[in-house]
N, C-alpha and C positions, 0 to 999 in steps of 0.2 A: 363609531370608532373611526378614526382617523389614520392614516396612514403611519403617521411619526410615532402616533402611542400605539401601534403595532408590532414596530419594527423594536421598540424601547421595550415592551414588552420578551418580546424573542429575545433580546438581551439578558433582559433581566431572569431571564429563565435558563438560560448559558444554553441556549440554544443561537448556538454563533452561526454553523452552516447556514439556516433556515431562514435568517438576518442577514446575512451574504446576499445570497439567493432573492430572498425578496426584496432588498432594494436593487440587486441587477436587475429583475421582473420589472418593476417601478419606474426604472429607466428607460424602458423599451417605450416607444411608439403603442398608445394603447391601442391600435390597430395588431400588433405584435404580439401583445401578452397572452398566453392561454391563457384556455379554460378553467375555472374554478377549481375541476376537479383534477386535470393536469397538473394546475401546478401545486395544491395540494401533495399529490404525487413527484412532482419533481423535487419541492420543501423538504420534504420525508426523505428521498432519494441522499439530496445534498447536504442533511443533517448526519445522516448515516453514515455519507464520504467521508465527511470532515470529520466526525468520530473514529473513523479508520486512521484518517491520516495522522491527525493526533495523537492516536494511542501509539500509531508506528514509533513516528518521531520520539516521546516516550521510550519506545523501547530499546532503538538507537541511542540516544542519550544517556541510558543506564548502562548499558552495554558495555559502553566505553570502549568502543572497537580503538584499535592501534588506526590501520586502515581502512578508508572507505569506499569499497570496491562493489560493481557489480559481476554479476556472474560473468557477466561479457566482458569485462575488463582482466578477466584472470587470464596469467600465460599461460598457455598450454600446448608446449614443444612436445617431441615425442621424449625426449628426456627426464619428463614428470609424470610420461606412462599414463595421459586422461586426455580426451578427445573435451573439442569442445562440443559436442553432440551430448556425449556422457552427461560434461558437466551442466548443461543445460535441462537434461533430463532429470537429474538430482535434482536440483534446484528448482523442481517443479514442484518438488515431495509430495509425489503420487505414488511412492512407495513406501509413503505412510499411510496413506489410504489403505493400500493393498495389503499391510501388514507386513508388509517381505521386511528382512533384514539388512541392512550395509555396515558393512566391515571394510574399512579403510586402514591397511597400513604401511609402514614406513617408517624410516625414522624421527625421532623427534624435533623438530622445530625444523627440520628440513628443507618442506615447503613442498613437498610432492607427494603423490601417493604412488606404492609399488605395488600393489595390488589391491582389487576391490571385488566382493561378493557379492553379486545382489540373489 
């Protein structure tokens, strides 16, 4: 088997990461390329990214946010009452791991929180 009906193949399988990945692997100096079972492992690795990435973009898309912010991009004066530390912390949601509850409130459409319970 040949390289090009390899890589046709990972296509045709909608395994686009792994098709990425291997022809950047192809391009390298085969002095370069790992190991069989490396890059086996890194195939896997970067099918698995690109399924992430994918589904994110997906879930942005449906969302239909108004704005497209990251956590670091939000203001956060003392007049909105949230550190950027807080918000950084939230936005980990490791207090959904934890089970713990938050309670955010304020008025509606505002644009800040007056208080918060973790």
């Amino acid at each position: 088997m040949n390289q090009q009906s390899t890589l046709e193949q990972l296509q045709e399988l909608k395994l686009s990461g792994m098709a990425k990945r291997y022809e950047a692997i192809l391009n390298q100096p085969v002095h370069q390329q790992p190991e069989p079972h490396a890059m086996i492992a890194t195939l896997a690795e970067a099918e698995a990214s690109y399924r992430i990435h994918q589904r994110t973009q997906l879930y942005v898309r449906l969302s239909k946010l108004r704005y497209h912010a990251t956590p670091e991009q939000i203001n956060c004066t003392p007049g909105r009452g949230i550190t950027k530390e807080v918000l950084i912390t939230l936005s980990d949601g490791t207090f959904i791991e934890k089970a713990e509850n938050l309670l955010i409130t304020g008025p509606t459409g505002c644009g800040y929180a007056k208080q918060m319970i973790m």
